[in-house]
C-alpha positions in Angstrom: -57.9 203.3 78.1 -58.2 207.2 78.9 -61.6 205.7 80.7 -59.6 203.9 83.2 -57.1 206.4 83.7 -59.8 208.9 84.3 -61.5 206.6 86.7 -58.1 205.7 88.5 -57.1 209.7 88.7 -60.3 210.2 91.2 -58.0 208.7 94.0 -54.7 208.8 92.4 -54.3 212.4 90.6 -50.7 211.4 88.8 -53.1 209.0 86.5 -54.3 212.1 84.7 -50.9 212.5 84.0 -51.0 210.1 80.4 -54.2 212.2 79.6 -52.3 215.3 78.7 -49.6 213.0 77.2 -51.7 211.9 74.3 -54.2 214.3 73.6 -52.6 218.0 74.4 -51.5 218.2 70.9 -54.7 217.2 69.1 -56.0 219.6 71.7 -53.5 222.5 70.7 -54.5 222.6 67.0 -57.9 222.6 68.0 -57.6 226.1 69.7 -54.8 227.1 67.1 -57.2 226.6 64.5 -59.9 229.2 66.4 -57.8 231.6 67.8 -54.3 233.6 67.1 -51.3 231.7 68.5 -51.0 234.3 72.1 -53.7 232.9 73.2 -53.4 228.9 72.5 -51.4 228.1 75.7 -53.1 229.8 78.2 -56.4 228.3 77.0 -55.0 225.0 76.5 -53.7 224.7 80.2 -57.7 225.9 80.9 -58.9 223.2 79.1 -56.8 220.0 81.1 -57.4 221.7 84.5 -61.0 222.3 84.0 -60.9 218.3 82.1 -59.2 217.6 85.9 -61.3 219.4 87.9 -64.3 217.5 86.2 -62.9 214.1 85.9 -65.5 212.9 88.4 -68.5 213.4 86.0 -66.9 211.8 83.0 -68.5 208.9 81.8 -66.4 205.9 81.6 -68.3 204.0 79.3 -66.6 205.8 76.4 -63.1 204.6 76.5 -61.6 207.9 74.6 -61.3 211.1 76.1 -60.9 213.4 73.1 -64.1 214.2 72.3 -64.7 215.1 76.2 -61.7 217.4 76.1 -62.6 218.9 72.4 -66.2 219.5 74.2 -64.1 221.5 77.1 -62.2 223.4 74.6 -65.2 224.4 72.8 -67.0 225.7 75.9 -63.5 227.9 76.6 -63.2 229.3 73.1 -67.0 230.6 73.9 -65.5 232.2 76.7 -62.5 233.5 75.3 -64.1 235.4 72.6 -66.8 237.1 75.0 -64.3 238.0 76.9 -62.5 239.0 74.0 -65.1 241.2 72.2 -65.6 243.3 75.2 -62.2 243.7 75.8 -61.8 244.9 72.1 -65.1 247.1 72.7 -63.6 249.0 75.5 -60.0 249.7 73.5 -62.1 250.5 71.0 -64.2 253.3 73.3 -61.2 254.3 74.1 -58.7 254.9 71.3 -61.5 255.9 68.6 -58.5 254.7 66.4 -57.2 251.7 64.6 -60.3 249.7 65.0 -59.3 246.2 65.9 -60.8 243.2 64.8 -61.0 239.9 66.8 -61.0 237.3 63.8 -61.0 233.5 64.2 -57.2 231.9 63.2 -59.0 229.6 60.8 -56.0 228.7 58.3 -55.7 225.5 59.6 -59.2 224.8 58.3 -59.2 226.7 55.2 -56.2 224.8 54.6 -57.7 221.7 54.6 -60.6 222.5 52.5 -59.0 224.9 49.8 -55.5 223.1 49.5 -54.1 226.6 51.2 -55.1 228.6 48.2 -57.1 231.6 48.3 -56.6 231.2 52.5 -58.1 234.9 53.2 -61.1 234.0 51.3 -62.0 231.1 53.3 -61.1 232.7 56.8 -63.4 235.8 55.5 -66.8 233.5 54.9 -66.1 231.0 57.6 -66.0 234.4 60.0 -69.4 235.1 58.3 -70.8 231.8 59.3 -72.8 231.0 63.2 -70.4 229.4 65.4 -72.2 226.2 65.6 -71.4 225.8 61.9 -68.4 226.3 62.0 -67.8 224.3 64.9 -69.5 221.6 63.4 -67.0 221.7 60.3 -63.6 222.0 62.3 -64.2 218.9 63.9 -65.5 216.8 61.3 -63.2 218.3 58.3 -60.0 219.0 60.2 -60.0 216.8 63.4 -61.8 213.5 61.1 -64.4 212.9 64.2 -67.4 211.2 63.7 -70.4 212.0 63.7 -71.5 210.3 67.3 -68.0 211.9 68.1 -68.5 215.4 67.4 -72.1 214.7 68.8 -70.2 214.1 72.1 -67.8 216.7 72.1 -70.2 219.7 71.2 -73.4 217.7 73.6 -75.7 217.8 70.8 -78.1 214.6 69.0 -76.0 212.7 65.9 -79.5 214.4 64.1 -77.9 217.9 64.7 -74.7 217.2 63.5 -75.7 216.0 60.2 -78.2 218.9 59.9 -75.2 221.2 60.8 -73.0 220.3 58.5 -75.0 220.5 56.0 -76.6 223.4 56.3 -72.8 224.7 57.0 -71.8 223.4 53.5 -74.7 225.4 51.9 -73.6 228.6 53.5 -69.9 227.9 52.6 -71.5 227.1 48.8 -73.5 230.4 48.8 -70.1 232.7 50.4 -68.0 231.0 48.1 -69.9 230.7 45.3 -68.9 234.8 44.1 -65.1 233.6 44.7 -64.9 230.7 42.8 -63.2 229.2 46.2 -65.9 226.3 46.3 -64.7 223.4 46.1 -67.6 220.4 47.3 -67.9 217.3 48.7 -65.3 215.2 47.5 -62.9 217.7 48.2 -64.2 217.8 51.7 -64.0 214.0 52.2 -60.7 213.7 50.3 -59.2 216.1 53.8 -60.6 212.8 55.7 -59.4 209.9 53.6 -63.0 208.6 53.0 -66.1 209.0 50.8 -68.9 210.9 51.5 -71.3 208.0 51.7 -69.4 206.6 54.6 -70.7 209.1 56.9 -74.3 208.7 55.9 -76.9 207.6 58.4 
């Protein structure tokens, strides 16, 4: 399990190795999903050396590592966009020209929610949303985590999650609901493969 590789890594380093083997990827559209694609390597290499460099602290009782990682990645992206936004600010001061914008690369997500129609109208109102809606709605429609999952990977009670996303949803509803981009629940699940009573408490 990635438990027992973790564990084994603390005195033997090349265990960490299979880590990255199976979960970069998952890891990759993650940040591809949040951010354009000049960024996504650099960040993702940040994300298994800071996953390394904490292995110590992770807590073997949960036999997969991806919501761990998705948790690093998350923390990252926060970073990345500070940093981001003042960089911007100061090209901004600067240039007094060609404003530039820093926008979250959500097409993956819209993609899944919208079928890939109408993609700048879903990257527009999910830009409009609080991050921890948004982040909230990546994992659960895009990634399929649970809800004790995305609990995990964004350290917050199952109780916020499900508040989240719904509260997310009824943003979504409201921004969406001028566009005629709305598309509910069942589409929602339908990303997932299961029904929305499944993921009731």
């Amino acid at each position: 399990t990635d438990a027992e590789l973790i564990t084994a890594s603390r005195t033997e380093p090349q265990q960490f190795a299979p880590i990255f083997d199976r979960h970069a990827s998952a890891v990759h559209r993650y940040l591809a999903s949040r951010v354009g694609p000049p960024s996504v390597d650099d960040l993702l290499s940040e994300v298994f050396v800071t996953a390394f460099r904490g292995r110590e602290a992770y807590d073997a009782s949960y036999s997969d590592a991806r919501p761990w990682l998705l948790g690093i990645a998350t923390n990252i992206l926060r970073h990345h966009r500070r940093a981001e936004s003042r960089r911007l600010t100061m090209v901004d001061r600067v240039r007094r020209s060609g404003q530039e914008q820093h926008q979250l690369a959500t097409d993956d997500v819209a993609g899944h929610v919208i079928g890939r129609q109408q993609v700048e109208v879903m990257r527009t109102a999910l830009a409009r949303l609080d991050q921890k809606f948004v982040d909230v709605l990546v994992l659960f429609a895009a990634f399929g985590l649970s809800y004790e999952e995305i609990a995990r990977t964004l350290d917050i009670r199952i109780g916020t999650v499900r508040s989240r996303l719904s509260r997310g949803r009824i943003r979504l509803r409201e921004l969406l609901a001028g566009s005629g981009q709305y598309v509910g629940e069942e589409k929602l699940e339908r990303v997932r493969g299961t029904k929305p009573e499944e993921h009731q408490p």
